[in-house]
C-alpha positions in Angstrom: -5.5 -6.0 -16.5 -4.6 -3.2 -18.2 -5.4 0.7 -17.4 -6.7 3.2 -20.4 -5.1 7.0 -20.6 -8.0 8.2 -18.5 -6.6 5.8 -15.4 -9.9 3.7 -15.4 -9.4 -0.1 -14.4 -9.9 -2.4 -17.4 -10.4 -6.4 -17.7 -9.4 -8.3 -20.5 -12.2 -7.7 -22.3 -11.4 -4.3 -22.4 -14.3 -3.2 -20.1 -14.2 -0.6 -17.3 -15.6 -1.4 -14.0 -18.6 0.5 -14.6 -19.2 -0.7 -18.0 -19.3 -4.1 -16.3 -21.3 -3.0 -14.2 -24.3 -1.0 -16.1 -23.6 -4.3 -19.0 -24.7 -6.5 -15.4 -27.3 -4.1 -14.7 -29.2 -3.9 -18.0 -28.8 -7.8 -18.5 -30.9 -8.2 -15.9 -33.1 -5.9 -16.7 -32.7 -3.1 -13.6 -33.5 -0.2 -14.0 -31.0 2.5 -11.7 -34.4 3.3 -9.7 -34.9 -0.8 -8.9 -31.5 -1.0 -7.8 -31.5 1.8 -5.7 -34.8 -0.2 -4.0 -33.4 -3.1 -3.9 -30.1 -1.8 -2.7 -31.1 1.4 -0.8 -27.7 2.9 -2.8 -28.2 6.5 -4.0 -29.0 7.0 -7.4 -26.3 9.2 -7.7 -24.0 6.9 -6.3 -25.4 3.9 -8.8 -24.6 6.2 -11.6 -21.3 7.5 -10.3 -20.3 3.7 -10.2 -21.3 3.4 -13.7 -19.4 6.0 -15.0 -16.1 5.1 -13.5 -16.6 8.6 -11.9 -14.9 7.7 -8.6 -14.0 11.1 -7.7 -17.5 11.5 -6.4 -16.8 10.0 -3.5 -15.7 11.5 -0.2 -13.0 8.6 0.3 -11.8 5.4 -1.0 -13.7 3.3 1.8 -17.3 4.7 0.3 -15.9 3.8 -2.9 -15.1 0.1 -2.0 -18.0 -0.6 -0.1 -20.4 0.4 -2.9 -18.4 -0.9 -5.2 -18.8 -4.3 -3.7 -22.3 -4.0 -2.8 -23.3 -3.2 -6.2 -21.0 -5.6 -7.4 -22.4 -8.2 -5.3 -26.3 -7.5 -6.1 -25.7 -7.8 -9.7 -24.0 -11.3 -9.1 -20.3 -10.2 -10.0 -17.3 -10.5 -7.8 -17.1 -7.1 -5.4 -13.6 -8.2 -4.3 -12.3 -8.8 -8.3 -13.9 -5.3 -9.2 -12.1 -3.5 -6.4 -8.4 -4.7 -6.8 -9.0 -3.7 -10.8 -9.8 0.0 -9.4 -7.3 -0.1 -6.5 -4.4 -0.9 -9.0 -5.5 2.2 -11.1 -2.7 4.4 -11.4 -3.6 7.3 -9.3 -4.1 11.1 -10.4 -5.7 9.8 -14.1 -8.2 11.8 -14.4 -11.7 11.4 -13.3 -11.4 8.0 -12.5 -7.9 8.4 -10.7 -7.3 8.8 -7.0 -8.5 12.2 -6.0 -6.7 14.6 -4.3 -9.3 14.5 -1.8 -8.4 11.4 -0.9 -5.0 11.9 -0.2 -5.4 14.8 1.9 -8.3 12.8 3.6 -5.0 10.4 4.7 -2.5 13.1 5.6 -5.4 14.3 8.3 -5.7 11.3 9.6 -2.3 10.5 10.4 -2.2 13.9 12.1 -5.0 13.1 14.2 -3.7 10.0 15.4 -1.9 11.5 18.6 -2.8 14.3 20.7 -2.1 17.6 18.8 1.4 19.0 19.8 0.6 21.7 21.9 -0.9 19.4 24.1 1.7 16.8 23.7 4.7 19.8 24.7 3.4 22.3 26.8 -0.5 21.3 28.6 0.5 17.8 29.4 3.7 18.7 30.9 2.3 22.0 33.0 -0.9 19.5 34.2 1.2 16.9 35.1 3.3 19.5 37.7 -0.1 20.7 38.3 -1.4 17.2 40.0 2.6 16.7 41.8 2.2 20.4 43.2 -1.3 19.5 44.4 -0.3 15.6 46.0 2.3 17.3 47.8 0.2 20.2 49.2 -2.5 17.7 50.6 0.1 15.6 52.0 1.7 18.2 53.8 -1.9 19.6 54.9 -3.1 16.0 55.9 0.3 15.8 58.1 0.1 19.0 59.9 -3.9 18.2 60.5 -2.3 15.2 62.0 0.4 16.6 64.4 -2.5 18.9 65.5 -4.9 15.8 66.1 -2.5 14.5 67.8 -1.2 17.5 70.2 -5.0 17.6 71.2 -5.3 14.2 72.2 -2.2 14.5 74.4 -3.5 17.5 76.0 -7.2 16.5 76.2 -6.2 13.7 79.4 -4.0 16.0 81.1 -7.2 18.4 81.2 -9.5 15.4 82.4 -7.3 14.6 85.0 -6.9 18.5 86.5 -11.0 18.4 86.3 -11.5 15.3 88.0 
């Protein structure tokens, strides 16, 4: 495998993945609009695919499973025509990595933990918060006690005085 100036994926032939794919297409003869039927993939999407225009998509996980979908339908090998656009060389153009992408992956990594402000100042303040309010009850439930318990010692010496 080999890669163009424009970044695209070739095969030995010296085919693109989408020429491959459209060559696939009209061999059998499908038209975009039967595939899309047959597939329920976009129209846009088949044509994207076609063009190598991988940009298009909102992230590389659409990409790849379209890619192999398509790929799959026409009777070609979804995984082979991945790894030829996964080892494009990135930034190439129109069918290199966008920098969508990339900042797609930065995000997502920061929103893997709790944002920082929670993490250094919330989660610290809630977690004297609950201590605070443990020891409060405790010391509530134990003076409710001592007062329970200074009743019942006075409450036999009253029946007795009655009686």
């Amino acid at each position: 495998m080999t890669a163009n100036e424009g970044g695209d994926a070739l095969n030995i032939e010296g085919k693109t993945v989408g020429e491959m794919l459209r060559t696939a297409r009209e061999e059998k003869k499908l038209t975009v609009e039967q595939v899309n039927r047959e597939t329920r993939i976009s129209v846009q999407t088949i044509r994207s695919l076609e063009r190598d225009d991988f940009g298009e998509f909102p992230s590389e996980t659409y990409l790849q499973g379209f890619l192999r979908n398509y790929a799959d339908f026409l009777g070609l090998d979804g995984n082979t025509l991945w790894a030829m656009v996964a080892s494009r060389p990135s930034g190439g153009g129109a069918g290199g990595s966008g920098p969508s992408w990339e900042i797609e992956a930065a995000l997502k990594e920061e929103k893997l933990g709790p944002p920082r402000i929670l993490r250094q100042l919330i989660l610290p303040v809630l977690v004297v918060l609950v201590v605070l309010f443990v020891w409060m009850w405790l010391r509530e439930k134990r003076r409710a006690d001592r007062v329970d318990q200074s009743h019942r010692i006075e409450a036999p010496s009253e029946m007795g005085a009655a009686g």
